[in-house]
C-alpha positions as CSV (number, residue, x, y, z in Angstrom):
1,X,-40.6,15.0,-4.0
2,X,-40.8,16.2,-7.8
3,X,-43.2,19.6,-8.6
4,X,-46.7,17.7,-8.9
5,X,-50.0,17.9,-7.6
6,X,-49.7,16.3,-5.0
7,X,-46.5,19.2,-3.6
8,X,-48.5,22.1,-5.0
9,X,-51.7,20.6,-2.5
10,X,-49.0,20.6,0.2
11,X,-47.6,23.9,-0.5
12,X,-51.3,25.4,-1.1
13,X,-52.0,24.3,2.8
14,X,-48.4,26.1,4.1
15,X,-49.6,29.0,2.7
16,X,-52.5,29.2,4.2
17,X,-52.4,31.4,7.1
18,X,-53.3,29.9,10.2
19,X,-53.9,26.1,8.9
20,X,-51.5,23.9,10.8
21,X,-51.2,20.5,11.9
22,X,-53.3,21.4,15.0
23,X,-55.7,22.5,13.2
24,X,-56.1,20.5,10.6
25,X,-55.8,17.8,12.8
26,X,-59.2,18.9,14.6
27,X,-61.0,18.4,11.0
28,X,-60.6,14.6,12.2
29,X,-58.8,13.5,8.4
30,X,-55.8,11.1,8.1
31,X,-52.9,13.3,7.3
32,X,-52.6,11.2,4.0
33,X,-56.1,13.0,3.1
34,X,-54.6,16.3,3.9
35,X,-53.2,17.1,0.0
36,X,-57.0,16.7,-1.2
37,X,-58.4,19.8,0.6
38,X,-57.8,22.5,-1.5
39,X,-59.7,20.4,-4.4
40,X,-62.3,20.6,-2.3
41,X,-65.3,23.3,-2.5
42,X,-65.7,26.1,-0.4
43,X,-69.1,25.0,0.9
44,X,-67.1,21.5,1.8
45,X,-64.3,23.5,3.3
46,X,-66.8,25.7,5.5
47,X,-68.7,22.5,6.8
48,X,-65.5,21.2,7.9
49,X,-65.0,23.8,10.1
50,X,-62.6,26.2,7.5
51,X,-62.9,29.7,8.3
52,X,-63.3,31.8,4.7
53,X,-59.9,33.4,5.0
54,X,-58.6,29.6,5.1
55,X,-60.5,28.5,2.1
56,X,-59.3,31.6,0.2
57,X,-55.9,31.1,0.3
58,X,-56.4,27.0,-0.7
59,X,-58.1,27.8,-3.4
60,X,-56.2,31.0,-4.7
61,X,-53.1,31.1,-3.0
62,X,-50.3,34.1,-3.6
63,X,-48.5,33.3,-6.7
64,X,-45.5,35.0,-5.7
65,X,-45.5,33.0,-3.0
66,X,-46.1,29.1,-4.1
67,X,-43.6,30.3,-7.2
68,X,-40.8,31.1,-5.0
69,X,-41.3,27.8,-3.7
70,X,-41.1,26.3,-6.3
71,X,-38.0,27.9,-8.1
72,X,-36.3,27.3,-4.6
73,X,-36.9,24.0,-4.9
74,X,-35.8,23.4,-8.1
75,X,-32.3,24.2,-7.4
76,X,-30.2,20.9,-6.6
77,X,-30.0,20.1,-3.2
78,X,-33.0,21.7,-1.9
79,X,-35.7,19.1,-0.9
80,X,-39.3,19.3,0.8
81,X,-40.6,16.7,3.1
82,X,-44.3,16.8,4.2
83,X,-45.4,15.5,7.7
84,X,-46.0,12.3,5.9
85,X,-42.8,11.6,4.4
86,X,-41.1,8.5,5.9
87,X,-37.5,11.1,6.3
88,X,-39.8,13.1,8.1
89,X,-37.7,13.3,11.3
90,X,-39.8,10.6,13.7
91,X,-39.2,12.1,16.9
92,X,-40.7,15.7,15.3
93,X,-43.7,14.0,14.2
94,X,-44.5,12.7,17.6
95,X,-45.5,16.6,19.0
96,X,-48.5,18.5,18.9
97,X,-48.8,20.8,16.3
98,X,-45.8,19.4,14.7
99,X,-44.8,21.2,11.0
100,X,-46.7,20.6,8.0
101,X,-43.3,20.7,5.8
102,X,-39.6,21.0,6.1
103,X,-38.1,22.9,3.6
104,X,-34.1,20.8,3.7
105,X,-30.8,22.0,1.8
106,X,-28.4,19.5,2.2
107,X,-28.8,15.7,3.1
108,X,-32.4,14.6,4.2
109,X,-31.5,11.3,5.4
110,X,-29.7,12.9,8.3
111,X,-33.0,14.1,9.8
112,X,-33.5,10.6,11.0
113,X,-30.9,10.1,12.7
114,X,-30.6,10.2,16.2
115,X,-30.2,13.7,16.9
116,X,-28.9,15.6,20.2
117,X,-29.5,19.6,20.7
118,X,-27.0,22.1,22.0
119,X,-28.2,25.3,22.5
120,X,-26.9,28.6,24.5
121,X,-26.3,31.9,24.9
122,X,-25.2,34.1,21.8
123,X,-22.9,36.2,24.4
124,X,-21.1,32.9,24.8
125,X,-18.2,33.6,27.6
126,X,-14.5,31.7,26.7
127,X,-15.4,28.9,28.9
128,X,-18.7,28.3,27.5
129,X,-17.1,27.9,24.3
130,X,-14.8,26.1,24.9
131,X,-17.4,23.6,26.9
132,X,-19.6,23.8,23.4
133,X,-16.6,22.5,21.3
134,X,-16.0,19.6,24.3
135,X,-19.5,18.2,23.8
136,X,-20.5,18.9,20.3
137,X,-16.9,17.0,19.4
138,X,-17.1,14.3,21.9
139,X,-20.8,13.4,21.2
140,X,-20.5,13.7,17.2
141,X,-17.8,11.2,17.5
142,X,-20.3,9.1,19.6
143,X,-23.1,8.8,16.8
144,X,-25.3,12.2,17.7
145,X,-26.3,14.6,14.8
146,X,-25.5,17.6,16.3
147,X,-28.4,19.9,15.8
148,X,-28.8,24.2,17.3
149,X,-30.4,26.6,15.9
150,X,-26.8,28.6,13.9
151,X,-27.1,31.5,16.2
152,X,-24.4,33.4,17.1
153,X,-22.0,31.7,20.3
154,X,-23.0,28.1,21.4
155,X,-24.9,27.4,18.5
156,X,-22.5,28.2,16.0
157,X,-19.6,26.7,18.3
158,X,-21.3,23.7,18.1
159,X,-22.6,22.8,14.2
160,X,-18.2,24.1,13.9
161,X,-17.5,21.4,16.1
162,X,-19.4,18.6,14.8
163,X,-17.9,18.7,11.5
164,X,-14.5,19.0,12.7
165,X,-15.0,15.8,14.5
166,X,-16.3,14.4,11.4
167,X,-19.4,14.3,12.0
168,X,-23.0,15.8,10.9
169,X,-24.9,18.6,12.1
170,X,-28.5,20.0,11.2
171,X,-29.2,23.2,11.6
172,X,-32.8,25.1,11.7
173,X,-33.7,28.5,10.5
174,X,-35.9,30.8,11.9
175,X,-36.2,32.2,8.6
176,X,-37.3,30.8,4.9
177,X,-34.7,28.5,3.6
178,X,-33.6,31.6,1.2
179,X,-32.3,33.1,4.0
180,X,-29.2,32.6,6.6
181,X,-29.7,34.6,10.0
182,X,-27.6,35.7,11.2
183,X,-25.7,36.8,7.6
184,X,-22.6,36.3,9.3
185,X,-23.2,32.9,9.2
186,X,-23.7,32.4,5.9
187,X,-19.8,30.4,5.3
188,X,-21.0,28.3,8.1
189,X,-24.2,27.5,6.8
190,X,-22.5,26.1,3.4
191,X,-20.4,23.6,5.6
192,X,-23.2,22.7,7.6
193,X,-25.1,21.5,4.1
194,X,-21.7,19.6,3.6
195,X,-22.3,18.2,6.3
196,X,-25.6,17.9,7.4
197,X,-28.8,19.8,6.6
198,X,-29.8,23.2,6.9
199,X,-33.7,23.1,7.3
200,X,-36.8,25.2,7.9
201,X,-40.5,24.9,8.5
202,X,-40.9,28.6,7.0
203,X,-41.6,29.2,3.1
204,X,-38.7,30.8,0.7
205,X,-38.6,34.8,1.3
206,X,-40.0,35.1,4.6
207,X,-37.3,36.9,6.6
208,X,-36.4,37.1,10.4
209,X,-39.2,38.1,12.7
210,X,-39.2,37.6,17.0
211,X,-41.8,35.3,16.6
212,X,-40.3,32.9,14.4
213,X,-38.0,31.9,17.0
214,X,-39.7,30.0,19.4
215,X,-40.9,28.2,16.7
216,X,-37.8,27.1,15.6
217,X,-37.1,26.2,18.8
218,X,-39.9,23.7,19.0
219,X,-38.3,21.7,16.1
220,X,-35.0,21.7,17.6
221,X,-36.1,20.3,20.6
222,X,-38.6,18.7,18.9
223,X,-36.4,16.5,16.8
224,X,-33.8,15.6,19.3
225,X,-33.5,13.1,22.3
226,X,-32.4,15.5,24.2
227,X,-31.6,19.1,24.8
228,X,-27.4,20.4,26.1
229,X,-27.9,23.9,27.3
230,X,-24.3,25.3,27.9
231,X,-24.8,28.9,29.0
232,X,-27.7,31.0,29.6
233,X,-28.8,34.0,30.7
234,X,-31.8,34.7,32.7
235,X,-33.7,36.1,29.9
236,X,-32.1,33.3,27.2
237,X,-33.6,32.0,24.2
238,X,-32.2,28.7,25.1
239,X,-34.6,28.3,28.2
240,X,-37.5,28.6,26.5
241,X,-36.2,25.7,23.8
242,X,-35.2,23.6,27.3
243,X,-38.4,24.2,28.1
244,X,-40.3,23.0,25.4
245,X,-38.2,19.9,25.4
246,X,-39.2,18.9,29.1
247,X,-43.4,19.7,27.6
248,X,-42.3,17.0,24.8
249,X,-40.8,14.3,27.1
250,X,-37.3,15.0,26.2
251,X,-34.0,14.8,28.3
252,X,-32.9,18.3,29.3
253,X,-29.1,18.8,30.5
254,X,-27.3,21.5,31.7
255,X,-23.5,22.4,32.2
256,X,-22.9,24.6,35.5
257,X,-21.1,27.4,35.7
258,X,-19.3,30.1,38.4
259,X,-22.0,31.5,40.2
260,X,-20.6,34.9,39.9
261,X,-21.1,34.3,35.8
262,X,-24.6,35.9,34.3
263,X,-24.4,33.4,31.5
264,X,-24.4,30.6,33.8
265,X,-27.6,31.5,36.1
266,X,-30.2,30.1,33.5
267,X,-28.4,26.8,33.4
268,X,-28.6,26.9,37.5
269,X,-32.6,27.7,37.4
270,X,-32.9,24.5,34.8
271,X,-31.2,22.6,37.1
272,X,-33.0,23.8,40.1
273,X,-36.0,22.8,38.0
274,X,-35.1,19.1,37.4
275,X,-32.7,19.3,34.6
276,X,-29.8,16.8,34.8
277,X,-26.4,18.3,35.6
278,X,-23.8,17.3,33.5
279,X,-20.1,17.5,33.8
280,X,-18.7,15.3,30.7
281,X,-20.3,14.1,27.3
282,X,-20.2,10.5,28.7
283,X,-23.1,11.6,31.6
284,X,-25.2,12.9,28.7
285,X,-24.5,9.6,26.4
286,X,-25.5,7.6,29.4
287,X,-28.7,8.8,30.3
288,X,-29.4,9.2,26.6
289,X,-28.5,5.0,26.2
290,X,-32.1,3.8,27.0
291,X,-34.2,6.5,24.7
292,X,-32.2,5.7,22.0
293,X,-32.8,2.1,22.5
294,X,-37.0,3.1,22.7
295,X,-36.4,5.2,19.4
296,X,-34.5,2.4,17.4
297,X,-37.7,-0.7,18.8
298,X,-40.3,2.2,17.3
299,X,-38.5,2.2,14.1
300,X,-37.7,-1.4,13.7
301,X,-41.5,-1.8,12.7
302,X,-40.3,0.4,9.6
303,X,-38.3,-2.5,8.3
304,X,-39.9,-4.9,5.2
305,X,-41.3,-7.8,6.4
306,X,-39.0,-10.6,5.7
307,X,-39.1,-12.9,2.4
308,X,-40.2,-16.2,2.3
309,X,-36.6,-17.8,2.4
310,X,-36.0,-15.4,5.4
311,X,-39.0,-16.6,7.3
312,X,-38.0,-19.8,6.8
313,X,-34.2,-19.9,8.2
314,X,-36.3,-18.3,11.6
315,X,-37.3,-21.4,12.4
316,X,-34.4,-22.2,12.9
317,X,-34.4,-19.9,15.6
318,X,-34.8,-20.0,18.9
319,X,-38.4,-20.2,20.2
320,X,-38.2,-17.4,22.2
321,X,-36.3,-15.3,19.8
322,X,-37.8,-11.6,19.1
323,X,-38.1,-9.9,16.1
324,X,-35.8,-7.0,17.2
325,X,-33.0,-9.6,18.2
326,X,-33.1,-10.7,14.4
327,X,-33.3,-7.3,13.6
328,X,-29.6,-6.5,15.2
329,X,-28.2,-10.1,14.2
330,X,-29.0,-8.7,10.4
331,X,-27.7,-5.4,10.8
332,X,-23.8,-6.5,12.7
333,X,-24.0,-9.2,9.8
334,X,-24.1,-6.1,7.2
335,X,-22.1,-3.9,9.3
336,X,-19.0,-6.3,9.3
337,X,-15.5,-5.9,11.5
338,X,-14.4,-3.6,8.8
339,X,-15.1,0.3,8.8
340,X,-17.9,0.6,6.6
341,X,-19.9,3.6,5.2
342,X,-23.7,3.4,6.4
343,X,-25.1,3.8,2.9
344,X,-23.6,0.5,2.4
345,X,-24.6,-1.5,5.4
346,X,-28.1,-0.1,4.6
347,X,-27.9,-1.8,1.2
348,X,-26.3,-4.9,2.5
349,X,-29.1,-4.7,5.5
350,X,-32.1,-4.2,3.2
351,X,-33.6,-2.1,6.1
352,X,-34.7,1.4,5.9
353,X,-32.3,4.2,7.0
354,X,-34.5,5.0,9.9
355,X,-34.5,2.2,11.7
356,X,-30.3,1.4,11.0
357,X,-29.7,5.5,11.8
358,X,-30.8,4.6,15.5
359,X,-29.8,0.8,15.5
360,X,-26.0,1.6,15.2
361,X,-26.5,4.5,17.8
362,X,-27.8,2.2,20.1
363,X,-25.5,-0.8,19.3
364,X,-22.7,1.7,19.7
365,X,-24.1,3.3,23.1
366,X,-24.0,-0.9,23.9
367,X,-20.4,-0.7,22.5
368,X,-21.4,-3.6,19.9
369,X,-19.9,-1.4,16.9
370,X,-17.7,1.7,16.8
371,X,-18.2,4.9,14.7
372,X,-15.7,6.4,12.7
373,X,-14.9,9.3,11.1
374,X,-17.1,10.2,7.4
375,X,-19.9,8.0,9.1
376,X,-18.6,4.2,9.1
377,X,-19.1,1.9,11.4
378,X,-17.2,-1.5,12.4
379,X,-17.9,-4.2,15.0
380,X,-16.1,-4.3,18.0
381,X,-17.0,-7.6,18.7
């Protein structure tokens, strides 16, 4: 998205303190409509339900603020996608209060990809490590976007992981995107937007603060199909991002540990709570199989309807033929026997990367194509 109007609008109700999707969803406007409020009067504003502190900040926003924005955005690389953008990751969208932008340094397509969280303690023992490697490698090479939060121990073992296996890896800030927390981090971070994304729902300059955390955690879980907790303690950050993924409808695993091991009694409680115990990657690519499959029908709907001498070969078609079975014929047809990069078989497809992101994940989970390393894909049959 270039620096327009129509970014400065979006930017102007970021800024705002206390305007959110929540609440502007209560003013009962299309989201499309949203960009159009701060051209709108204060009396306007008031009768919507605005409070003055609200309407202050549309109409004269800090300009430190919107122009570090703006000067962070400007730099290659960095990218901004509003709630309405179609990269807007579609699972993320789908929650309450979800954010109004996502601030993105690296590659933005990867944010619709069908993503899987692994999250744990920063005290990370050896074994839970080691377990973090395991499943971050194992399920990277199985289609997931790895995605954690680049903390300290499990998170940071696991964005490591992912692109060793050559794979991709998002990672969220609880910061503005100007920032890496922890600083130690910052090498890792620079591979991660190598490979991957390094993103944030928080504006350029704003630093680390306790309460940013849990609403980074919300987007992690918020984003994936499912949430890996590895270790964690009782009092673990990690429980509260499990949590939040069962209040979305997300799948929540967990790894079990010794039970004379601190870092392993919050993965007991999640499990004593419901949470799926899980000894190998293949357990958590199993259950994940059929929500996949729910996420890829959803974004099939994203794909152009087809041209006039496509609608005519379908009548070719079986009667009872659906328009997802076309959809899959289409996209082994682009994907060929041949490893091939997915920026090609979505140019050969013609579909948009959403729907094809989730569409080889599921095919794959089918074991219909097989992933390779630098993101290509090949039939298998």
């Amino acid at each position: 998205m270039g620096v327009d109007a129509d970014l400065n609008s979006w930017l102007r109700l970021l800024l705002a303190p206390g305007l959110g999707a929540g609440t502007l969803d209560r003013l009962e406007l299309q989201p499309e409509d949203w960009p159009d409020l701060p051209a709108r009067t204060a009396p306007e504003l008031k009768q919507l339900g605005l409070n003055t502190a609200i309407v202050r900040a549309l109409h004269n926003p800090a300009p430190d603020r919107l122009q570090a924005c703006l000067d962070w955005l400007a730099i290659p690389g960095h990218h901004v996608l509003t709630i309405t953008d179609p990269l807007y990751p579609p699972l993320l969208r789908r929650i309450d209060d979800a954010p109004l932008l996502l601030f993105v340094n690296g590659d933005v397509e990867v944010l619709v990809r069908p993503q899987l969280a692994i999250v744990g303690s920063r005290n990370v023992t050896a074994g839970g490590r080691e377990h973090a490697r395991e499943f971050a490698y194992t399920l990277s090479r199985a289609g997931f976007v790895i995605t954690s939060g680049l903390a300290l121990g499990v998170d940071g073992a696991a964005h490591k992981a992912a692109i060793e296996a050559g794979g991709l890896t998002v990672a969220v800030g609880g910061t503005g995107p100007d920032q890496v927390y922890p600083a130690r981090h910052r090498d890792l971070a620079h591979r991660i937007v190598d490979n991957g994304a390094v993103i944030s729902s928080f504006a350029p300059g704003v630093g680390p603060r306790p309460s940013h955390f849990p609403a980074r955690n919300r987007i992690i879980s918020g984003m994936s199909l499912g949430v890996l907790v590895v270790e964690a303690g009782e009092q673990s950050g990690s429980l509260i991002t499990a949590r939040l993924a069962g209040e979305q409808g997300r799948e929540v695993f967990a790894i079990p540990g010794s039970i004379r091991n601190p870092m392993a009694r919050g993965c007991h409680r999640l499990i004593r709570q419901g949470a799926k115990l899980v000894e190998t990657p293949q357990e958590v690519v199993e259950e994940l199989q059929p929500l996949s499959q729910e996420l890829a029908d959803s974004l099939i709907s994203l794909i152009d309807r087809p041209s006039s001498a496509q609608a005519e070969s379908s009548l070719c078609e079986p009667p009872n033929a659906q328009p997802g079975d076309r959809q899959v014929q289409r996209l082994l047809e682009a994907v060929g026997f041949d490893p091939t990069p997915i920026d090609d078989i979505i140019e050969r497809s013609q579909m948009p990367t959403q729907a094809v992101s989730s569409m080889l994940l599921m095919l794959e989970l089918e074991g219909q194509v097989n992933a390779h390393a630098g993101g290509r894909y090949s039939r298998s049959r």
